[in-house]
C-alpha positions as CSV (number, residue, x, y, z in Angstrom):
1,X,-10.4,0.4,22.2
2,X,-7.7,0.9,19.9
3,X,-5.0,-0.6,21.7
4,X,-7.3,-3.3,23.0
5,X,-8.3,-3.8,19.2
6,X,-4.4,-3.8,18.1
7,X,-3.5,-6.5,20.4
8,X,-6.1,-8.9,19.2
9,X,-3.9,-8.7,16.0
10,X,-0.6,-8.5,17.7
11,X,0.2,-5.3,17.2
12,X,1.7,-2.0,19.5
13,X,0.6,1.7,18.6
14,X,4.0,2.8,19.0
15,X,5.7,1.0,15.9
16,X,3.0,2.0,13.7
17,X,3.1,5.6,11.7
18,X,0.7,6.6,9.1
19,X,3.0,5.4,6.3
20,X,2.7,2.6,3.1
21,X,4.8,0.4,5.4
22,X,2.1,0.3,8.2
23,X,-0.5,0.0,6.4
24,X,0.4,-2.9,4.8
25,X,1.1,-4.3,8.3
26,X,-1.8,-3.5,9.9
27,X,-3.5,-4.7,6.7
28,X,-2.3,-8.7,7.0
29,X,-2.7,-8.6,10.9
30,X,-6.4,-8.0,10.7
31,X,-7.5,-9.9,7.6
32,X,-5.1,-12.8,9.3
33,X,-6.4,-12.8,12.8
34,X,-10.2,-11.5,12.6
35,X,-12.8,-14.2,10.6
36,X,-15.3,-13.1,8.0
37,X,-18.2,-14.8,9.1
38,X,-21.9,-14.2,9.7
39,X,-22.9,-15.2,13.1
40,X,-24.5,-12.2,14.6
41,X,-26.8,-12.5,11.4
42,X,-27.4,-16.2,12.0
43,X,-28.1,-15.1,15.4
44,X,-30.1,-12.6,15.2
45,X,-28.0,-9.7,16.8
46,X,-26.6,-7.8,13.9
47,X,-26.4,-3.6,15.1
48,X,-25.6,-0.4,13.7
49,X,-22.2,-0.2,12.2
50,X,-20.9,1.7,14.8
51,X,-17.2,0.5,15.9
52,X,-18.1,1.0,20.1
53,X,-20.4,-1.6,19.1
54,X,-18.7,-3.8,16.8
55,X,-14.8,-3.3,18.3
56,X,-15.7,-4.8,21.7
57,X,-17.8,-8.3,19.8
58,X,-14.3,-8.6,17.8
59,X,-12.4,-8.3,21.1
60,X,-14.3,-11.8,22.2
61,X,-14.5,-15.3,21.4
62,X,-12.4,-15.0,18.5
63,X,-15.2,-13.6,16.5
64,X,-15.2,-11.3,13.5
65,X,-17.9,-10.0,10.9
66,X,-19.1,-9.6,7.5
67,X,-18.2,-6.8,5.0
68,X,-20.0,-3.6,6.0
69,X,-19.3,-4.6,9.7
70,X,-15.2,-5.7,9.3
71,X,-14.3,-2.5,6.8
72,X,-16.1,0.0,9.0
73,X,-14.2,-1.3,12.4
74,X,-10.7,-1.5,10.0
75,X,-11.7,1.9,8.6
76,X,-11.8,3.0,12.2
77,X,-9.0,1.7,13.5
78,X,-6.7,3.3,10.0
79,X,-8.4,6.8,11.0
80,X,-7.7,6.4,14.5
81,X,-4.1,5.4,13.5
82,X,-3.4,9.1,11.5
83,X,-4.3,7.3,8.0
84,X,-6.8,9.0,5.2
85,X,-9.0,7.4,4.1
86,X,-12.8,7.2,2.1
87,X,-15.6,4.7,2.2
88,X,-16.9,3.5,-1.3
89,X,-20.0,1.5,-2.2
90,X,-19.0,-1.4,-4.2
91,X,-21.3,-4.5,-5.3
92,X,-20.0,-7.8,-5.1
93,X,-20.6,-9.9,-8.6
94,X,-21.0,-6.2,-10.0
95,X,-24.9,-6.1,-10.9
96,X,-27.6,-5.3,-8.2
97,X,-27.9,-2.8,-4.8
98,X,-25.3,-2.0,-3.2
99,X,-23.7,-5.1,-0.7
100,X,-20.0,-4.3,0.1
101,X,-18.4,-1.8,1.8
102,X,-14.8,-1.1,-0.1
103,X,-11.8,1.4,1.6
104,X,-9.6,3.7,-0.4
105,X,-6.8,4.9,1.3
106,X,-4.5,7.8,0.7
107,X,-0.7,7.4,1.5
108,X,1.6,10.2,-0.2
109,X,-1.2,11.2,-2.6
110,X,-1.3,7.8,-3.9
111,X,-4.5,5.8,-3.2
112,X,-4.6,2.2,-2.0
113,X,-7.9,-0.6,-1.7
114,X,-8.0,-1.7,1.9
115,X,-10.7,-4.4,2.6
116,X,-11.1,-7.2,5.0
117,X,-14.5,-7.6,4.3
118,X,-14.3,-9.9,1.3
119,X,-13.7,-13.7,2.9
120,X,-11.5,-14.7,-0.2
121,X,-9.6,-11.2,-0.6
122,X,-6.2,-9.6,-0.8
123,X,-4.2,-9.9,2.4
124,X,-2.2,-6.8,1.6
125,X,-3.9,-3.4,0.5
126,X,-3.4,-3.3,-3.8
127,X,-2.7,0.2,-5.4
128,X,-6.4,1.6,-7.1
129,X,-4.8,2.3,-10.5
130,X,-5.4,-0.1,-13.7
131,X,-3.6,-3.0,-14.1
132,X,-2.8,-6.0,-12.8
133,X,-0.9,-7.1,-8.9
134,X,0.1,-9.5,-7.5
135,X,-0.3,-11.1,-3.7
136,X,1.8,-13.8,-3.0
137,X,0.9,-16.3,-6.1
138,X,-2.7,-14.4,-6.6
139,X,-3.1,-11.9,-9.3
140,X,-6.2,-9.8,-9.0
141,X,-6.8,-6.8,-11.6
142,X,-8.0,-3.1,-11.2
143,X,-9.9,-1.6,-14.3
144,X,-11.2,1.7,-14.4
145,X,-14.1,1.6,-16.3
146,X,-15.7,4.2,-18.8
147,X,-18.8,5.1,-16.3
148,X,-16.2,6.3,-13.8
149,X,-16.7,3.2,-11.7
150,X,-14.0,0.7,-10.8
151,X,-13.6,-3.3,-11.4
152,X,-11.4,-5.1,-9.3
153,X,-11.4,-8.6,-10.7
154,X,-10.5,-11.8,-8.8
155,X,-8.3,-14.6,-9.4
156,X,-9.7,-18.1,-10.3
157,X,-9.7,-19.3,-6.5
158,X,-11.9,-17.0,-5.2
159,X,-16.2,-17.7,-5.8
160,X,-17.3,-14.5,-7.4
161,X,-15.7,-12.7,-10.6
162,X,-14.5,-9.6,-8.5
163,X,-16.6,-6.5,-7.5
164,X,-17.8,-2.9,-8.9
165,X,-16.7,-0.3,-7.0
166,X,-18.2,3.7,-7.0
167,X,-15.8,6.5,-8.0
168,X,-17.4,8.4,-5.6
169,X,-17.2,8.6,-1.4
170,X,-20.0,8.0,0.9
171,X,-20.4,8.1,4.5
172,X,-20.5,5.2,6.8
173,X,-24.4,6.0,7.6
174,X,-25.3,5.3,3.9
175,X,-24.6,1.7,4.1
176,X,-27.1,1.2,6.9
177,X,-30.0,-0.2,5.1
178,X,-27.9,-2.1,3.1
179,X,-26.7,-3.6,5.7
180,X,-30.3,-4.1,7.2
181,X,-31.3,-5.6,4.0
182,X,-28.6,-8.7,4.2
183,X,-28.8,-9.1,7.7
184,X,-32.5,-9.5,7.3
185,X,-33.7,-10.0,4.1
186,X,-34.8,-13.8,4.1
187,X,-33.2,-14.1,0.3
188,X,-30.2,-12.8,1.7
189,X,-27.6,-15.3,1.2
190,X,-26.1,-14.4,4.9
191,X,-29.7,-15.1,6.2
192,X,-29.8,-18.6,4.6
193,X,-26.1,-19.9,5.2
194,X,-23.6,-19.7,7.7
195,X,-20.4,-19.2,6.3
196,X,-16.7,-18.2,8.4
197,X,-13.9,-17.9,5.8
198,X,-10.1,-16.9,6.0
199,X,-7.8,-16.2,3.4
200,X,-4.7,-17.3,3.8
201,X,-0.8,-16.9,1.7
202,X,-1.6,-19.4,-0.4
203,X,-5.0,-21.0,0.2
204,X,-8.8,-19.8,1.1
205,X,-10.7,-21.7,4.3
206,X,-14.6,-22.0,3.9
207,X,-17.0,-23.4,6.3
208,X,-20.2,-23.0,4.7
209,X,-23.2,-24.4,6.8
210,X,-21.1,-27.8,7.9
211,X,-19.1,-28.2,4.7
212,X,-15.6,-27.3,5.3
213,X,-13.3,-26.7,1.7
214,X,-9.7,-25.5,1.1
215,X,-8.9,-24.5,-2.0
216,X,-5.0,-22.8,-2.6
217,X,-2.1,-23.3,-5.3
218,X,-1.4,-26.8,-4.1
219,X,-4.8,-27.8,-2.5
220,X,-8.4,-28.6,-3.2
221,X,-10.0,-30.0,0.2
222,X,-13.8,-30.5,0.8
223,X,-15.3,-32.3,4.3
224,X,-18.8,-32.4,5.9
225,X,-18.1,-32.3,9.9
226,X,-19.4,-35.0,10.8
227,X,-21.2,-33.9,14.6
228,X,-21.6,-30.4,16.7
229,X,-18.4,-31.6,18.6
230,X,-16.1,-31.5,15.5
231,X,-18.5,-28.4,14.4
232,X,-16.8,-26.3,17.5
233,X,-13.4,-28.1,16.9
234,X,-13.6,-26.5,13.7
235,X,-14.6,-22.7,14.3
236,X,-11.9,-23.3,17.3
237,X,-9.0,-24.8,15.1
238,X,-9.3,-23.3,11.4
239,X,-10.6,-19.7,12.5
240,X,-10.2,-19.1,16.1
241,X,-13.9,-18.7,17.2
242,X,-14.4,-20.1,20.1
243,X,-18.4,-19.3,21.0
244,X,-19.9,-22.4,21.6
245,X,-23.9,-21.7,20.6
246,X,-25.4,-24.6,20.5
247,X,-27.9,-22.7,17.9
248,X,-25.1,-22.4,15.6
249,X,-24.8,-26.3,14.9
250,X,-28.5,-26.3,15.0
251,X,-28.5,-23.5,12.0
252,X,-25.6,-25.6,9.9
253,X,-27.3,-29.0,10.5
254,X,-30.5,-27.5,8.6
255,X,-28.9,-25.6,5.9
256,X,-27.4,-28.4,4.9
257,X,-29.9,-31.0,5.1
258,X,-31.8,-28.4,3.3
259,X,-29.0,-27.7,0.6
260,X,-29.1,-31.7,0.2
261,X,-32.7,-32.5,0.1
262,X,-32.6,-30.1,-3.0
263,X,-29.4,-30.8,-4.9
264,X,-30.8,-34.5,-4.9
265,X,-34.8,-33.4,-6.1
């Protein structure tokens, strides 16, 4: 599965060694080729997060994931690769139970955030020490807070202010019934909307129920697909899904008829 998985991102086992340099490659080539997005839970078919079951649905029909599910295939696939690495709880928005899944990876005793898992994050892995770094023109910020818990804050692009991270490690089997919770939970905001996003250098693509926005350093775009045709075109073009489930429209169509209905009441 791993080199099966590393050629989905266009990338061969044998140039990569468990160094700074390769993980930063390995970094960009799976936040730029595999979606966030939330279809299984649209669909109904979200699993354990167990990489022989997750690997082989990013390995088809361009499709990706959300958090829990991208970081625990990318933490996989760094372990598999000779890297060192430890899974933290983090919460998105910082205030609530526990809803992201956030890497820290060790290279020469220094440790490095690796996440995919964010729809609007970093495409290159930022050091986990206080201050301030840059990606391309996006600064995002890493505080170390008196609790002993970590804020990585994000730049004015991106939706939510940044997210609170554990000091301490857990195992990939504690994130289960969190990730049961916002796969399942009606309030869940991956239960109510269907959203694909892709960062990019300079820009962040959204489709969020059948509203599609790009927002970068020289951009601000918004559209509402107009029809299930340009729906597909859409998943296909901007973020290389091409699973044509005719529930999927169905599932954008009344989110946002919904979303409408109530921002005019």
């Amino acid at each position: 599965m791993v080199d099966a998985l590393l050629n989905r991102i266009g990338l061969n086992r044998a140039d990569l060694a468990p160094d700074l340099d390769a993980l930063f490659t390995v970094h960009r080539a799976y936040v730029g080729s595999i979606p966030y997005e939330d279809l299984a839970v649209q669909l109904g078919e979200t699993g354990l997060l167990d990489p022989a079951a997750l690997v082989p649905r990013l390995l088809r029909e361009g499709r990706g994931g959300y958090c829990f599910e991208l970081n625990t295939v990318l933490g996989w696939l760094l372990t598999e690769l000779g890297f060192s690495l430890r899974h933290h709880q983090a919460v998105v928005g910082g205030e609530g139970p526990t809803n992201h899944m956030a890497l820290i990876v060790d290279v020469d005793g220094a440790p490095w955030i690796a996440d995919a898992g964010l729809g609007e994050g970093f495409l290159e892995p930022i050091p986990l020490e206080p201050g301030t770094v840059m990606v391309g023109p996006f600064a995002w910020t890493v505080e170390h807070e008196p609790c002993g818990t970590w804020w990585i804050g994000t730049h004015d692009l991106v939706t939510f202010s940044g997210f609170r991270m554990d000091e301490d490690p857990s195992p990939v089997s504690a994130f289960e019934p969190h990730h049961r919770r916002l796969a399942t939970d009606p309030e869940s905001s991956f239960v109510k909307t269907l959203v694909v996003q892709k960062p990019g250098v300079d820009r962040i693509t959204t489709l969020r129920a059948r509203t599609l926005s790009v927002v970068g350093v020289d951009v601000r775009e918004k559209h509402v697909v107009a029809d299930e045709a340009e729906f597909f075109a859409v998943l296909a073009s901007e973020f290389g899904i091409t699973r044509r489930d005719p529930r999927l429209w169905s599932l954008a169509y009344a989110q946002h008829e919904a979303f409408t209905a109530a921002a005019a009441s």
